[in-house]
VOMARLUM-938314 format. One record per atom (N, C-alpha, C, O): x, y, z; atom name; residue in one letter. Coordinates in Angstrom, 3 decimals. Layout:
<torros>
[torro [X; Y; Z]; "CA"; "a"]
...
</torros>
This chain:
<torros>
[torro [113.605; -66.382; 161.243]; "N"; "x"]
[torro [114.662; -65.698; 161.972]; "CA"; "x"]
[torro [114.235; -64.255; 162.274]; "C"; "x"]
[torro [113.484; -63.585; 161.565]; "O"; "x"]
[torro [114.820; -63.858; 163.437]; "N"; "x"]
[torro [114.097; -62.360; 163.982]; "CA"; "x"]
[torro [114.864; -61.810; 163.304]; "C"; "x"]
[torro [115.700; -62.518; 162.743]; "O"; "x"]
[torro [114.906; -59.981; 163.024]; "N"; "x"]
[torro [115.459; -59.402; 162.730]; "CA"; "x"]
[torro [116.208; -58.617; 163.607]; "C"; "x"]
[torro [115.925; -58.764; 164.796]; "O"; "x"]
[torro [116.857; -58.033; 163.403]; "N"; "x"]
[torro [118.000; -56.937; 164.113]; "CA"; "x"]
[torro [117.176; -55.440; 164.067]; "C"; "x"]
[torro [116.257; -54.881; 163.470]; "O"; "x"]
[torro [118.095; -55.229; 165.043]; "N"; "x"]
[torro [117.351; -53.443; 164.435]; "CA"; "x"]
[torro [118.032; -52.751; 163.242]; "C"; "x"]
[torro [117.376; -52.111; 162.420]; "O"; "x"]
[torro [119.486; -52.912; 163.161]; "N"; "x"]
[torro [120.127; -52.989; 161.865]; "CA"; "x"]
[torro [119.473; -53.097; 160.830]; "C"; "x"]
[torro [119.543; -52.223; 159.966]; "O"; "x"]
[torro [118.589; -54.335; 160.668]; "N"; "x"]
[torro [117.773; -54.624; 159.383]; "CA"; "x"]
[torro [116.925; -53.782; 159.823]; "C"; "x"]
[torro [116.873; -52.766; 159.131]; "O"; "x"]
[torro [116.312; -53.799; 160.610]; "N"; "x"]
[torro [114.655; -52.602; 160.357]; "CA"; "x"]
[torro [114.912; -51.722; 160.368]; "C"; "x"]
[torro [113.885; -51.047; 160.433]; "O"; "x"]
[torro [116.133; -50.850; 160.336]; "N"; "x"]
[torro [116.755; -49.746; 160.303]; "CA"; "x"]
[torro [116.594; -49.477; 158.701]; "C"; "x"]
[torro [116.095; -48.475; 158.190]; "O"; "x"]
[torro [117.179; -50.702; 157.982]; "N"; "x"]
[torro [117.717; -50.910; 156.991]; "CA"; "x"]
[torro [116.398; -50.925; 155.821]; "C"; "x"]
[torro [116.462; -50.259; 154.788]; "O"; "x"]
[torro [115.275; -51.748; 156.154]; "N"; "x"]
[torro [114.038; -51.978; 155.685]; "CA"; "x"]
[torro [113.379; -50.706; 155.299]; "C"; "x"]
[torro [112.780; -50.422; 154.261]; "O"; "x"]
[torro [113.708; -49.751; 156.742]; "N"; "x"]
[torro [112.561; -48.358; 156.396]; "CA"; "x"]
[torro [113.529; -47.228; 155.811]; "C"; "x"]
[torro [113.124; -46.140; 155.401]; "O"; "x"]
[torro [114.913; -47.652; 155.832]; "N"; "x"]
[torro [115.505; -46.648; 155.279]; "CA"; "x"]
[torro [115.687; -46.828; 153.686]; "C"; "x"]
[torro [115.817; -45.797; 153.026]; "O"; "x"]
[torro [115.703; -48.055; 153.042]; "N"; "x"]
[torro [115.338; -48.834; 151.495]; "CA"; "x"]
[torro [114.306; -48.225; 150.944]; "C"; "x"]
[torro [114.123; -48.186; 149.727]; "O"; "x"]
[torro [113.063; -47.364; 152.361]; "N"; "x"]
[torro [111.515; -47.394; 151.342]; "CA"; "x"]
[torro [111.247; -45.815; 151.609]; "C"; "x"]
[torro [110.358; -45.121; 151.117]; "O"; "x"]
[torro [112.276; -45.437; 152.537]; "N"; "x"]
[torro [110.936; -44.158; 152.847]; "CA"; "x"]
[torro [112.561; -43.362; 152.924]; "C"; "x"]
[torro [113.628; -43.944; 153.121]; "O"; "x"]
[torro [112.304; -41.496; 152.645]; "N"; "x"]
[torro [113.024; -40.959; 152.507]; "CA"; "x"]
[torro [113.750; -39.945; 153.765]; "C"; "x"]
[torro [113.272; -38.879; 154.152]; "O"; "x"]
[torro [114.658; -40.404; 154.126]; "N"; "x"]
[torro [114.922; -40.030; 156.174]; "CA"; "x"]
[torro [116.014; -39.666; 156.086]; "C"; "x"]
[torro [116.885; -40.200; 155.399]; "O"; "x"]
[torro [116.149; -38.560; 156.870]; "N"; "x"]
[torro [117.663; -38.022; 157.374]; "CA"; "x"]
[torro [117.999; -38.580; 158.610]; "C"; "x"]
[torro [119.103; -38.377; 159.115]; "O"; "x"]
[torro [117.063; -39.324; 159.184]; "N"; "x"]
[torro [117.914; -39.707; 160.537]; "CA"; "x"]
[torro [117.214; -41.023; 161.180]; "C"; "x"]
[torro [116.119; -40.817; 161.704]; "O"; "x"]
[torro [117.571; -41.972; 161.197]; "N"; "x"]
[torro [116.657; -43.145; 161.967]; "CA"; "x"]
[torro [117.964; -43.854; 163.212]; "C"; "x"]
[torro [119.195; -43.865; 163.220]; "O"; "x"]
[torro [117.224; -44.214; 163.856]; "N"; "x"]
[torro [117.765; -44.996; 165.071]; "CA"; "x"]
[torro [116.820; -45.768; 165.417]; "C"; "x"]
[torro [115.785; -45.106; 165.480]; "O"; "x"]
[torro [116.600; -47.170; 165.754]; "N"; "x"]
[torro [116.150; -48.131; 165.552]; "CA"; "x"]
[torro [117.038; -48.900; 166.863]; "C"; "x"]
[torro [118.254; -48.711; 166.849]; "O"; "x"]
[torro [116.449; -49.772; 168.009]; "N"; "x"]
[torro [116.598; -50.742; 169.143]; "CA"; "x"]
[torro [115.466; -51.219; 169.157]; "C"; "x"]
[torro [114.351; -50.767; 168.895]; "O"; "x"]
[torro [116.031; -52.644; 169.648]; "N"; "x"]
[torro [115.262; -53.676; 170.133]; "CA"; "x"]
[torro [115.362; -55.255; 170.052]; "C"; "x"]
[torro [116.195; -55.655; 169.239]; "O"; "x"]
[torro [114.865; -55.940; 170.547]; "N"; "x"]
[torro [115.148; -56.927; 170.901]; "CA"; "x"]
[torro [114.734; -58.591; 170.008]; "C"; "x"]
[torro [114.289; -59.630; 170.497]; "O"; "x"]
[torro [114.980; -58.374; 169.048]; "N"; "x"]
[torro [114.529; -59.180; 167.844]; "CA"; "x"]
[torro [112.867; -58.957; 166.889]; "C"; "x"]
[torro [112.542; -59.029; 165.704]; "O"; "x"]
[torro [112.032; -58.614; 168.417]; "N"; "x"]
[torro [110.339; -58.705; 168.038]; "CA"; "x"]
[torro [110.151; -57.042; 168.292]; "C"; "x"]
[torro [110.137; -56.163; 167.430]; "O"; "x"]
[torro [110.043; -56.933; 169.420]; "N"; "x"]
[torro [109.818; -55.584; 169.594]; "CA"; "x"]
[torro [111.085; -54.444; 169.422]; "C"; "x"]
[torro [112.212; -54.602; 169.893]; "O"; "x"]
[torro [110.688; -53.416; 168.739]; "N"; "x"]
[torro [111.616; -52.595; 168.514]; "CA"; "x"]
[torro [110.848; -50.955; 168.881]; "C"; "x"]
[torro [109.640; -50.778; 169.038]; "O"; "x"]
[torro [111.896; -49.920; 168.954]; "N"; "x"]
[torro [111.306; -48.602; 169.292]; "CA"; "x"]
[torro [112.147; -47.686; 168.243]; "C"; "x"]
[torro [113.129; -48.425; 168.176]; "O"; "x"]
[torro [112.375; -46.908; 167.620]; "N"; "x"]
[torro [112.547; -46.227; 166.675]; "CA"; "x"]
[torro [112.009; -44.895; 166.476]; "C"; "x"]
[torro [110.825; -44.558; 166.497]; "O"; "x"]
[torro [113.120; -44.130; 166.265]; "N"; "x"]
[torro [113.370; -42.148; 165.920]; "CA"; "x"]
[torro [113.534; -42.114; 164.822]; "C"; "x"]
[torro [114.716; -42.212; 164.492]; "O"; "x"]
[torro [112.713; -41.995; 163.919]; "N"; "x"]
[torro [112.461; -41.566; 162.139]; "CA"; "x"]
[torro [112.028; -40.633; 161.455]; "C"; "x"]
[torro [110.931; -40.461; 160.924]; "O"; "x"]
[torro [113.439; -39.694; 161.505]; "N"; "x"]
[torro [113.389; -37.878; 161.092]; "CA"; "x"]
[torro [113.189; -38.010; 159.262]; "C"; "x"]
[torro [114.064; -38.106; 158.400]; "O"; "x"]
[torro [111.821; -37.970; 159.138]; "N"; "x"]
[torro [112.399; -38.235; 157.477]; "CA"; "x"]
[torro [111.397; -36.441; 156.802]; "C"; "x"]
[torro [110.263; -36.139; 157.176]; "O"; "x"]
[torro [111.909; -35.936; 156.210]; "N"; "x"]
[torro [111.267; -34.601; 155.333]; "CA"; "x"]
[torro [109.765; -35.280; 154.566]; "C"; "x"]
[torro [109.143; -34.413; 153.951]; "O"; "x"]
[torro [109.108; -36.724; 154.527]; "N"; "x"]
[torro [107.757; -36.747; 154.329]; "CA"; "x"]
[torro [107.195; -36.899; 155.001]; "C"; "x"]
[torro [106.244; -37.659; 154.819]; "O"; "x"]
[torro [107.420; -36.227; 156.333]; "N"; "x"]
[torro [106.322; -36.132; 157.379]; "CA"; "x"]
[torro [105.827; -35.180; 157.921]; "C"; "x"]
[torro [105.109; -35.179; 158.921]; "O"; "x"]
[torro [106.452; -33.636; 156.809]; "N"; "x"]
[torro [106.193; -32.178; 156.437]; "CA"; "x"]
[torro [104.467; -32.447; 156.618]; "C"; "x"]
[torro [103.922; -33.327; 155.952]; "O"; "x"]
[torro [103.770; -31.678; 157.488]; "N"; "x"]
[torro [102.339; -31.549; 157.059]; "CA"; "x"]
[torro [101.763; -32.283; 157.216]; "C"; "x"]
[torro [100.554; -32.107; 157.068]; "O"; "x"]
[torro [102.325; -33.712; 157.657]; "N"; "x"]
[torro [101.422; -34.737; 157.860]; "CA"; "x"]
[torro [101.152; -34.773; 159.560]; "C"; "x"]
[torro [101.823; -34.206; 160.422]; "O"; "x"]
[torro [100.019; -35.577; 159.727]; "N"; "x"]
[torro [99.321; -35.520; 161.181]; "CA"; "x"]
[torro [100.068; -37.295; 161.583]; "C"; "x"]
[torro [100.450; -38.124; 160.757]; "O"; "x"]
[torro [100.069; -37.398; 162.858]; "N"; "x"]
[torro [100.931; -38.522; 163.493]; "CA"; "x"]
[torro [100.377; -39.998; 162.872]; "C"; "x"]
[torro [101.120; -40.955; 162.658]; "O"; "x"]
[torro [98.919; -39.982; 162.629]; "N"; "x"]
[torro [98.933; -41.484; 161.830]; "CA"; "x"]
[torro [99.188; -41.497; 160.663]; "C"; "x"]
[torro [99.504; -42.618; 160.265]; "O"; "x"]
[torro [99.190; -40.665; 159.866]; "N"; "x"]
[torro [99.529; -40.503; 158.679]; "CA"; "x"]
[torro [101.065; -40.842; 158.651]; "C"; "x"]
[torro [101.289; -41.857; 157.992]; "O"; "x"]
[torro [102.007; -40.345; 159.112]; "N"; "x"]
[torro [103.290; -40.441; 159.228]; "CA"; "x"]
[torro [103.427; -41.607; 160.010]; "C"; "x"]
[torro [104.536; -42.062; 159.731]; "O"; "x"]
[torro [102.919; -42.265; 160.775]; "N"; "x"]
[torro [103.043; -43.818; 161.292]; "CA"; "x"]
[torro [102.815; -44.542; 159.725]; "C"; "x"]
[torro [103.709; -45.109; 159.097]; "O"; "x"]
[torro [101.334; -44.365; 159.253]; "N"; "x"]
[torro [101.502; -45.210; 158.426]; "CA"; "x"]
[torro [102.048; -45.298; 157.081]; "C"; "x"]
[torro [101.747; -46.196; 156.295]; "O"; "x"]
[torro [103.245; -43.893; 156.711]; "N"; "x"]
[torro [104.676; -43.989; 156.006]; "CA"; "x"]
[torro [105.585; -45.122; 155.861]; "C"; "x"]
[torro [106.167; -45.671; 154.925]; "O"; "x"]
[torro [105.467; -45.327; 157.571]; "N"; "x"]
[torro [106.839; -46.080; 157.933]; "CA"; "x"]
[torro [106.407; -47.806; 157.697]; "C"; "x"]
[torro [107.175; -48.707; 157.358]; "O"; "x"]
[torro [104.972; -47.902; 157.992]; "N"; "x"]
[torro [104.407; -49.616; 158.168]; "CA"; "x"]
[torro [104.124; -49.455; 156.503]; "C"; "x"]
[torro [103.825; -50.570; 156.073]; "O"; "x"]
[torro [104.119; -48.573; 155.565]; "N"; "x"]
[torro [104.153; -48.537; 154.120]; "CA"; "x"]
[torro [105.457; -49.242; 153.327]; "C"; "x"]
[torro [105.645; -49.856; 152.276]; "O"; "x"]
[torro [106.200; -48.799; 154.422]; "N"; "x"]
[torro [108.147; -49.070; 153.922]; "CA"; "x"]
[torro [108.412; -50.234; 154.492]; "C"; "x"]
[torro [109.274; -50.858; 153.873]; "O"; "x"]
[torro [107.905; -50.894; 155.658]; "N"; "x"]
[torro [108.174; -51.936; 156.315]; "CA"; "x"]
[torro [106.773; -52.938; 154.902]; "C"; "x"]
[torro [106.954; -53.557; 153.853]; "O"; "x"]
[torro [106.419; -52.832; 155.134]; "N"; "x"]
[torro [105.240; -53.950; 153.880]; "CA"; "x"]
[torro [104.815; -54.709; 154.596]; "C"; "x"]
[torro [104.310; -54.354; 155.661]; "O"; "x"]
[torro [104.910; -56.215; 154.151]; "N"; "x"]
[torro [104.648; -57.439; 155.058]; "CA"; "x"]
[torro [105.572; -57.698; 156.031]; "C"; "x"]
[torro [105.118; -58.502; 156.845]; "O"; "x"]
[torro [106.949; -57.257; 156.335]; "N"; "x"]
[torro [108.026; -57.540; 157.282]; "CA"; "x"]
[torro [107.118; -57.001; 158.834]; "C"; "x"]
[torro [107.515; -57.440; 159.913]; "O"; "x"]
[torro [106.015; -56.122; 158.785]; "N"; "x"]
[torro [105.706; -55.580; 159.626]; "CA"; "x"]
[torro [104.381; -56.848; 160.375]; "C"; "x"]
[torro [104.216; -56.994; 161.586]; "O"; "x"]
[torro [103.786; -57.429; 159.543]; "N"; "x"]
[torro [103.161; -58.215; 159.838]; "CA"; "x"]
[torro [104.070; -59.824; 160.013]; "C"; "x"]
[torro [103.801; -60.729; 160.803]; "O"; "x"]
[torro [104.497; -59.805; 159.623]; "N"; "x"]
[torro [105.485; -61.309; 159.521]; "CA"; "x"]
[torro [106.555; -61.310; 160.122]; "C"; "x"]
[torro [107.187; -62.351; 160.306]; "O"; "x"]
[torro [107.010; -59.973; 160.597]; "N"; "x"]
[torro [108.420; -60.403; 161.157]; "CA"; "x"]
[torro [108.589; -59.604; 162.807]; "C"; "x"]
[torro [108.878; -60.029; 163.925]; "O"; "x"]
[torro [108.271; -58.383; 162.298]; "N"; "x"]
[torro [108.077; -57.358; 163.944]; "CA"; "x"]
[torro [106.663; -57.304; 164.508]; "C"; "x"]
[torro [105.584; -56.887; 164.086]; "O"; "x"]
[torro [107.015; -57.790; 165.437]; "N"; "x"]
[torro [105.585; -57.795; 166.576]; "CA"; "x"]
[torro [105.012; -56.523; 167.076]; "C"; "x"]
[torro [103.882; -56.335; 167.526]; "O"; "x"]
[torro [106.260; -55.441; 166.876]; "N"; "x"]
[torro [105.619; -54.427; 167.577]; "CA"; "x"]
[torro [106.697; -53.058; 167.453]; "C"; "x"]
[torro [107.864; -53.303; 167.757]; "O"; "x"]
[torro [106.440; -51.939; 167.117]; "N"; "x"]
[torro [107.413; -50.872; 166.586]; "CA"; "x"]
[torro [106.562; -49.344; 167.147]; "C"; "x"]
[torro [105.525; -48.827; 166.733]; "O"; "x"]
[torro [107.559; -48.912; 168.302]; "N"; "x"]
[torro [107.083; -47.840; 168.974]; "CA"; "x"]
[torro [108.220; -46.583; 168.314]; "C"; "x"]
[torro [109.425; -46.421; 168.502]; "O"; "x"]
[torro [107.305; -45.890; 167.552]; "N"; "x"]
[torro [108.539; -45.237; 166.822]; "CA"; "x"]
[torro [107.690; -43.645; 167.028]; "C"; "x"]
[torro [106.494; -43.529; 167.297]; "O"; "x"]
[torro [108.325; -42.916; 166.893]; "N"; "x"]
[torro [108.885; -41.110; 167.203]; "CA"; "x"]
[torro [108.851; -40.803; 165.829]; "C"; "x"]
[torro [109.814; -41.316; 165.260]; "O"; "x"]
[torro [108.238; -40.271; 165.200]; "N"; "x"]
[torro [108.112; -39.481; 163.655]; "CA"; "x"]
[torro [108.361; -38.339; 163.522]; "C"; "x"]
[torro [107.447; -37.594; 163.876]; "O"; "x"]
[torro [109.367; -37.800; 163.094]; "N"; "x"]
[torro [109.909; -36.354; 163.476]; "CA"; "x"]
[torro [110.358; -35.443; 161.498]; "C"; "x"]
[torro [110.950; -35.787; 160.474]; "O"; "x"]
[torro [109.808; -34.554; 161.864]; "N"; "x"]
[torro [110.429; -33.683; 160.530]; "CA"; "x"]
[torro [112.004; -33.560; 160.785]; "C"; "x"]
[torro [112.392; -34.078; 161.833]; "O"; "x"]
[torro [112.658; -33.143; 160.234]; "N"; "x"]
[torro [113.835; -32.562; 160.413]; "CA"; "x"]
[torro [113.992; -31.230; 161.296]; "C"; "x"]
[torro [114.701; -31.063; 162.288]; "O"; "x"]
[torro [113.224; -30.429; 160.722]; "N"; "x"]
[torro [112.693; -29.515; 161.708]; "CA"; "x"]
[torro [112.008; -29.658; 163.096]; "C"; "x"]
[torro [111.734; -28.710; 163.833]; "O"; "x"]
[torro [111.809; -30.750; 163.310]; "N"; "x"]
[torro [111.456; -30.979; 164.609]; "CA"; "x"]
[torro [112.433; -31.645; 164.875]; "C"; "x"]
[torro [112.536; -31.220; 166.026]; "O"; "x"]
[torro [113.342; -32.418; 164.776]; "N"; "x"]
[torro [114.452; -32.914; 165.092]; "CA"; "x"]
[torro [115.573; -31.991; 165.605]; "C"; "x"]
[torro [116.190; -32.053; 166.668]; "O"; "x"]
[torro [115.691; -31.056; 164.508]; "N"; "x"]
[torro [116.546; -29.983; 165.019]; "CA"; "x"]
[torro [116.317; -29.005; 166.330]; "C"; "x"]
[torro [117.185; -28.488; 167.034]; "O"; "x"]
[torro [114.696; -28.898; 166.456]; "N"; "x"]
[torro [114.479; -27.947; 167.696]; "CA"; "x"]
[torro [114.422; -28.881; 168.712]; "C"; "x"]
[torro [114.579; -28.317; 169.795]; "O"; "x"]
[torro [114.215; -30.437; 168.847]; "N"; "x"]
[torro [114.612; -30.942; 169.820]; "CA"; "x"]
[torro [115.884; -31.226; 170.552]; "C"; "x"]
[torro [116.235; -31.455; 171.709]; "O"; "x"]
[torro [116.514; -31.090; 169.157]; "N"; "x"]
[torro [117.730; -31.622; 169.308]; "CA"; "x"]
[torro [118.652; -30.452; 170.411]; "C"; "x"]
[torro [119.369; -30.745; 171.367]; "O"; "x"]
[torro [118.255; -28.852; 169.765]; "N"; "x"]
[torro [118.843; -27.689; 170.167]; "CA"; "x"]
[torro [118.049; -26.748; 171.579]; "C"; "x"]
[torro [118.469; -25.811; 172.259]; "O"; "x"]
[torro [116.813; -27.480; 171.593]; "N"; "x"]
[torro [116.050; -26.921; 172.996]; "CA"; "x"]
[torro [115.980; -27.812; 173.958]; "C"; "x"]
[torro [115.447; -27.523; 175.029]; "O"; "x"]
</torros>
C-alpha cells in the first residue's frame, strides 16, 4: 500500500528533529519543506541525507522519489519574512 504524505510527514517527523514539515504528493512521488534546527552547519547532502536517515527502508520500499527543501529555521524565517 502507498503511503500518504500524512504518513511521510509522519515517518520523518518520528526520526528527525523539525519545526516545520509540509509534505505532498501523490502516493510514490512526494515533494517536501523540512525546517528542522539539525541542518545548522550542515551542507545540502548532508541534510538530504538526515531526512533518507529518518525515512530508513520506507525510502527504498515505499517512496519512489522525495524532492524536498531543507531549511534551518533561520532560513525559514528569512524566507518566510523577505
Amino acid at each position: 500500500m502507498l503511503p500518504t504524505p500524512e504518513e511521510v510527514r509522519q515517518y520523518i517527523s518520528d526520526n528527525l528533529n523539525c519545526e516545520h514539515i509540509e509534505v505532498a504528493g501523490d502516493g510514490s512521488h512526494f515533494e517536501a519543506v523540512i525546517v528542522s534546527p539539525e541542518f545548522a552547519g550542515k551542507r545540502l547532502i548532508a541534510r538530504h541525507q538526515l531526512v533518507y536517515k529518518a525515512l530508513g527502508e520506507r525510502m527504498k520500499n515505499e517512496i519512489h522519489a522525495l524532492s524536498m527543501r531543507t531549511l534551518t529555521p533561520d532560513e525559514y524565517n528569512a524566507n518566510a519574512n523577505g
